[in-house]
C-alpha positions, 0 to 999 in steps of 0.5 A: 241558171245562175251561171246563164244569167251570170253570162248574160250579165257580162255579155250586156256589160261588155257592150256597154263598155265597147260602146263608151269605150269609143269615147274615151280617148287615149294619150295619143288621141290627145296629143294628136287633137293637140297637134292638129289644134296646133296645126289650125292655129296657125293657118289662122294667123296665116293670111294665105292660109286663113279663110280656109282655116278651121279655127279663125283665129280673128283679131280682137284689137284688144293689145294689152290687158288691164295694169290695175290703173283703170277707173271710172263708170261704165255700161256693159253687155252680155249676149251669148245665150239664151240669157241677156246681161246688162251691167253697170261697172264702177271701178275704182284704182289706187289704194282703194282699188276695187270694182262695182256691178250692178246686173240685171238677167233677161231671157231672150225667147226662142222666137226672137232668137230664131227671128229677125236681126231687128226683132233681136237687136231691138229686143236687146235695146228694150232690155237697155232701157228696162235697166236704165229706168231701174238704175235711173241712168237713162240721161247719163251717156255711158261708154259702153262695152258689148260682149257679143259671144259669136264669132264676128271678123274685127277691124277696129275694137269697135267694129265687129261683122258677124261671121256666123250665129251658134248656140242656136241663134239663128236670126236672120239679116245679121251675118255679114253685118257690123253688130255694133250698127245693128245695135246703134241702129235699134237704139237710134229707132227707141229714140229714148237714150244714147250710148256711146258703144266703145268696143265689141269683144268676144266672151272668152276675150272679156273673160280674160280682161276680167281675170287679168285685172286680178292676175296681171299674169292672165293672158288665156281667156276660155269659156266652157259653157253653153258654147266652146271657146278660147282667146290669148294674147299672141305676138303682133308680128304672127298675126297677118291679118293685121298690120303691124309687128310690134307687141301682141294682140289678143286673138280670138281663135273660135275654136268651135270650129276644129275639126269642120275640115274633118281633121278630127274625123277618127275620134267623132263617134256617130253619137257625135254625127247624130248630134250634128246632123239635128243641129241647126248648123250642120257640119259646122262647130264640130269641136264645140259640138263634142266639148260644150254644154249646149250639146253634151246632155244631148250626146248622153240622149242619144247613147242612152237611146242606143244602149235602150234600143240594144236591150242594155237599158230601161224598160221603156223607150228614151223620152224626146229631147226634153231628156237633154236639157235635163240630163244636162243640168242635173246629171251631169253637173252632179257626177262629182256628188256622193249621192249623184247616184240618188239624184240620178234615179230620181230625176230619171223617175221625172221623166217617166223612166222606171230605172233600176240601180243598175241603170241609174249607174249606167246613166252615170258613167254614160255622163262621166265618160261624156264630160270626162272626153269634153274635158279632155278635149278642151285640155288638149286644145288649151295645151295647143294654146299654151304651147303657142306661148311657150314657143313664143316666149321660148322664141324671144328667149331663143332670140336674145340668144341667137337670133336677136340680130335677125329680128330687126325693129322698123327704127333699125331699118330706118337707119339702114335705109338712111346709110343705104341712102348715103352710099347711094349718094357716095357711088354716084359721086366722082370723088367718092365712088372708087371707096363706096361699097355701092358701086352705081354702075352707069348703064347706058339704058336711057329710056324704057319701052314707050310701046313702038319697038319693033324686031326680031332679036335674040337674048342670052341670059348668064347669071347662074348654073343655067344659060337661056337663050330667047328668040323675041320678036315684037311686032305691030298688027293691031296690038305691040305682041311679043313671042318668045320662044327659049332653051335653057343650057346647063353650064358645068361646074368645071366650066363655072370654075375654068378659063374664060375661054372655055366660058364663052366658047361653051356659051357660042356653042349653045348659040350655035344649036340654039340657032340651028334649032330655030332654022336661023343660022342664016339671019343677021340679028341683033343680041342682047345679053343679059349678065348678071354680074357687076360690070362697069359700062363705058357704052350699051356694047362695052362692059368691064367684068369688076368681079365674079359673083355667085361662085363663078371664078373663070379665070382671065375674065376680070376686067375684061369687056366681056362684050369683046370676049364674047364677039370673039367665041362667036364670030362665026354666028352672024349675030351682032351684040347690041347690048349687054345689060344687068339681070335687074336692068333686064327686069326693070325693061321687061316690066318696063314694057307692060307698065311704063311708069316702072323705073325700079329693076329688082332680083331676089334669088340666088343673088340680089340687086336693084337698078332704077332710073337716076338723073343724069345731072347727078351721076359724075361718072358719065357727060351730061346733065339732062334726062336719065340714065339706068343705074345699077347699083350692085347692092349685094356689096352693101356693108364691105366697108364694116357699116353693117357690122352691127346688124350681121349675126355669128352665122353671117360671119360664119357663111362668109368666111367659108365663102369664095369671096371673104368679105365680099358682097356681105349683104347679099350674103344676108339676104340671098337665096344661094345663102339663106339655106345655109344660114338656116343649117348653121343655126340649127346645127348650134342650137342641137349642139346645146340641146335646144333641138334634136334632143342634141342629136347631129347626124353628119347631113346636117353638119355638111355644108349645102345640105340644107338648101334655100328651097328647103326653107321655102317649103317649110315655111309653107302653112298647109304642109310646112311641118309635114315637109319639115319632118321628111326634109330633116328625115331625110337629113338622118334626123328624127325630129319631134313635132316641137322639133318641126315647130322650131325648124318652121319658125326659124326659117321664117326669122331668116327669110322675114330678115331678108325681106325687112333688109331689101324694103330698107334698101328698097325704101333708100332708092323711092326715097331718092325718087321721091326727092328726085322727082320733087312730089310730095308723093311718089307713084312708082312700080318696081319690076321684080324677079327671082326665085326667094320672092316668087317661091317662098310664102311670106316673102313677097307680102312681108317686103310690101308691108315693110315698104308701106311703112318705111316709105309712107309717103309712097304709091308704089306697085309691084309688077313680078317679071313673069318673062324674067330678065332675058326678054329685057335684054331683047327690049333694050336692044329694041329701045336702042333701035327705035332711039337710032331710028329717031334720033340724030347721032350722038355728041356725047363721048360714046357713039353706040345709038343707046348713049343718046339721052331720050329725047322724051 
């Protein structure tokens, strides 16, 4: 009989433990929440990323904490509950420093928090005026600080729309809107004082100000309260949603919100999903749902009626939710007390359950494995915040040592600006071009498309291990349409590094299929080709190769007409070269063609250069004075003259004396697509040679050069699975990366490509500058045609170049207009240019015949 019961007894202790058991959390629980708290963190930050973030991680506008100099007196509010504070705080600095309040609580009902915004705002309002009369301030108009505790969208520190309500707050016409107005509205409606409302700030934000002014070294706020929440102070240049990259800005992360992506789905337990589903907010706050105090005392209810229901406890059913707020306040505040035990019984007996000693220390674990998991979950969480620190920190560290040149400050790229202004100025110059780096290649494109071309052409486009050819045609129905049709032809390695001959019998035998496939052997069209290395220009059809660029070295090609060389291979074809243009001259025109207010060509991809629309009377090298004339500026040698020695880093010098071109092209090697890979790999090799990643470990992938590849960096840096591609690209590298492995990998190819981006707008910023001046307006309205694979395919690039230009050009309107054609249908709209001027205008006086050499008659 004994042994039965016994048996019993264990049986009915096991379930229990089975039960509470699916709430403890081990470990690796833990570092997986940390991990993914991680994860949401910065897909908050991130603009791309950020509406479909868990965690929100809004912009508080708050950039520094306090320094112990502040005084004065000021008003405060406090709502975030089911209790109003308004406070009066006089604070006094210097040797008598120290810091008065004056408070008064008042309850908010349940009517007016499930009522109107009206009906709320203006209950608040007659709270106010309650204190003020018992303060007797009500004709004093005091700053005022309002800490709202629910999540709003900031853009200013006093400016706050309501994202959405918790805590069981529901009225309604208040989300979406600005909490500051509604309350400035309710104020103006008593019409009995004025305030002068100074900021919003979240709980967790004032939290953190108020410790910060004792510990200067504060800089994490966290609430664990009714509700969840953090804040911290997060560097400027992390934070997209806001403009601007110098110092921090305390964020707001709403970290209630964890886990409504289901991410956490394998630790909430269906006691979680039963508290959720009664919630007023289904499916939303699940982290706070599992962490706070408005909701813990429930999840004890609802294990509580469970383990009833099975046999395990009471003798009598759980009574309805009033349980909760007592379970709440008494029992699980009071798990830490000797006589807890006691108090638990005795507050079960309130509440008409006739419990035993076995079940008071039920009820007992039951709350400590409740609190212990929220508190484990919230130090998990805060450990996701303070590795964020670290890593910041670690990262400004890491910079001083490695990277401090990558990381330039506007004041840097303005003075890059200005030098890049100079060589501009010392290219187009007669007497300073053979000695200018930017070497400002006349083009012989005088115009744009102005919407009248018309024809059928073919393009060819050679400016890296793949050859295009096109067919365009433009037509005139209605509407000006161009149709397009294109191969792609791979051009080998042993032909890259061959004879010119071989180059170009290996492009006319591509033109020969490309023709036959096309069933237009028999045609005579126009050609225009696209070549993307520096030439210089004596006419449209007559181009001089000055280098090779972009690891091709055919031989006896250097300068050469590549035009004549060309014509040569393909003089059986029938076709006819009208003109040879620059892959950023291609750019500009294909753009050109849509927006013809574009007057700027650029290439950011393998390689890397800028054309524009210079006037003729400041270009030296070619007659004449009025009109225009595209330049090409070959920017990629930029800084072979040592003027950027002071911003390139160990690893630029490095990826330049293993180059096919030692001290050439220096810029483009900082910026390009064909070296940002490589610039990435020699960092972390250094950086896992002194034990800062890999745990010192280097596989022999890694130390190979061209392993780790420019398409590598633009999918780690990529929010949503940057870090999951990170661990497979290094895997895959024979390394076995650590998740704060991943974390570096992801940040410092960012660094890289971020530093490629700031140094284009700086050079960028040079050519609108000179347009600006050019054009005598006291602003510029350009658009800038743009192409190439590391501004279309890496996620921050694109956004990052802009804002740098906004910053460096204020003065400026400036639209970018991606080439969704690529440079190859420009070739075709130049050689159409060049018809419509030959049909226009009478033949030339200057120099050259070619019909394009005619300045534009507009």
């Amino acid at each position: 009989m004994v042994t039965a019961v016994a048996q019993r007894l264990a049986a009915q202790r096991r379930e229990i433990n089975d039960t509470l058991a699916r709430l403890s959390l081990s470990s690796e629980n833990l570092q997986q929440v940390k991990d993914k708290m991680r994860v949401e963190l910065e897909r908050g930050l991130r603009k791309d990323s950020h509406s479909t973030a868990s965690v929100k991680m809004l912009p508080s506008f708050v950039y520094r904490t306090p320094n112990g100099t502040e005084r004065g007196k000021y008003l405060a509010l406090d709502l975030g509950g089911t209790n109003f504070r308004v406070l009066v705080v006089k604070i006094r600095s210097g040797i008598r420093k120290s810091v008065r309040m004056y408070n008064k609580i008042y309850a908010i009902p349940l009517e007016i928090m499930q009522g109107t915004g009206e009906e709320l705002f203006d209950h608040i309002v007659q709270c106010i005026s309650d204190f003020l009369d018992y303060m007797g301030m009500k004709n004093t108009r005091l700053p005022l600080g309002f800490t709202f505790s629910f999540p709003c969208r900031q853009t200013g520190i006093d400016k706050g729309s309501l994202v959405s309500w918790t805590k069981g707050f529901k009225a309604t016409d208040c989300e979406g809107n600005d909490v500051v107005e509604m309350l400035r509205e309710a104020i103006k409606r008593r019409n009995e004082f004025d305030l002068d409302i100074v900021a919003v700030v979240n709980d967790t934000v004032g939290t953190m100000m108020t410790c910060a002014y004792e510990d200067p070294k504060c800089e994490i706020g966290l609430i664990a309260g009714t509700g969840s929440n953090v804040c911290y102070m997060e560097e400027m240049r992390n934070i997209e949603m806001v403009e601007g990259d110098e110092g921090q800005m305390c964020v707001n992360t709403e970290w209630g919100g964890f886990g409504e992506n289901d991410c956490i789905e394998d630790i909430r337990t269906r006691f979680d999903r039963e508290v959720d589903e009664g919630s007023l907010n289904n499916g939303k706050q699940r982290f706070e749902k599992m962490t706070s105090g408005m909701y813990l005392g429930e999840i004890v209810r609802q294990i509580l009626i469970d383990l009833t229901r099975r046999g395990l406890l009471f003798r009598v059913p759980v009574p309805n939710r009033e349980v909760q707020s007592c379970i709440n306040d008494h029992v699980v505040q009071k798990l830490s007390d000797r006589l807890a035990l006691l108090q638990v019984r005795a507050i079960l007996q309130q509440l008409g359950l006739d419990s035993t000693c076995d079940d008071s220390i039920i009820v007992k674990e039951v709350c400590g494995t409740v609190s212990r998991r929220a508190a484990q979950l919230c130090g998990a969480g805060m450990a996701a915040i303070v590795d964020k620190i670290r890593e910041n920190r670690g990262r400004n560290q890491m910079n001083i040592t490695y990277l401090y040149a990558m990381r330039l400050s506007d004041e840097t790229l303005m003075d890059i600006m200005k030098r890049f202004r100079r060589e501009l100025g010392n290219g187009l110059c007669s007497d300073t071009n053979p000695t200018a780096t930017v070497k400002m290649l006349p083009t012989f494109v005088r115009s744009i498309p102005d919407g009248s071309e018309k024809g059928d052409f073919i393009a060819l486009d050679l400016g890296g291990s793949a050859f295009r050819i096109l067919r365009v045609k433009v037509s005139h129905e209605k509407k000006q349409t161009v149709q397009m049709e294109s191969q792609i032809y791979d051009t080998p390695e042993d032909i890259i590094h061959g004879s010119g001959t071989r180059l170009f019998d290996h492009v006319a035998e591509c033109l020969g299929d490309f023709m036959e496939k096309q069933n237009i052997k028999d045609k005579k069209l126009s050609v225009g080709f696209t070549f993307s290395f520096p030439c210089a220009q004596t006419k449209l059809n007559e181009s001089y190769l000055l280098t090779w660029t972009k690891r091709f070295k055919a031989s006896g090609v250097e300068g050469m007409d590549i035009v004549t060389l060309l014509n040569k291979a393909i003089k059986k074809r029938g076709v006819d070269i009208m003109a040879v243009v620059n892959d950023t001259v291609g750019t500009m025109m294909t753009c050109g063609f849509d927006d013809q207010r574009c007057e700027v060509g650029i290439i950011i991809g393998t390689g890397t250069n800028a054309c524009y629309m210079e006037e003729l009377r400041h270009i030296d090298l070619v007659e004449g004075d009025e009109g225009r004339m595209c330049i090409n500026t070959e920017w990629g040698a930029f800084g072979d003259d040592g003027m950027l020695e002071d911003i390139r880093t160990e690893f630029d010098r490095e990826i330049d004396r293993g180059s096919l071109n030692p001290g050439k092209q220096l810029f483009e090697k900082m910026v390009s697509g064909m070296y940002i890979g490589e610039l990435v790999r020699l960092i972390l090799v250094k950086m896992a040679k002194e034990g800062f990643l890999f745990e010192g470990r280097i596989t022999p992938e890694l130390l190979t050069k061209g392993k780790f590849e420019t398409k590598h960096v633009s999918s780690i840096e990529k929010s949503k699975e940057g870090l999951t591609k990170a661990k497979d690209i290094l895997g895959r590298l024979g390394m076995e990366p650590s998740a704060d492995d991943c974390i570096a990998v992801q940040h410092i190819c960012t660094i890289v490509s971020h530093r490629s981006a700031n140094l284009i707008a700086a050079t960028l910023g040079g050519i609108l500058s000179r347009l600006k001046d050019n054009k005598g307006n006291p602003r510029l309205r350009t658009t800038v045609g743009i192409d190439g694979s590391l501004y279309k395919m890496h996620p921050q690039y694109a956004r990052r170049l802009h804002k740098t230009v906004r910053r460096l050009v204020p003065e400026s309107d400036v639209r970018f207009l991606l080439s969704e054609s690529g440079s190859s249908k420009g070739a075709a709209m130049v050689t159409a240019v060049a018809y419509r001027l030959a049909d226009h205008t009478p033949t030339p006086s200057c120099k050259s015949k070619h019909p394009m050499s005619m300045r534009d008659s507009t």
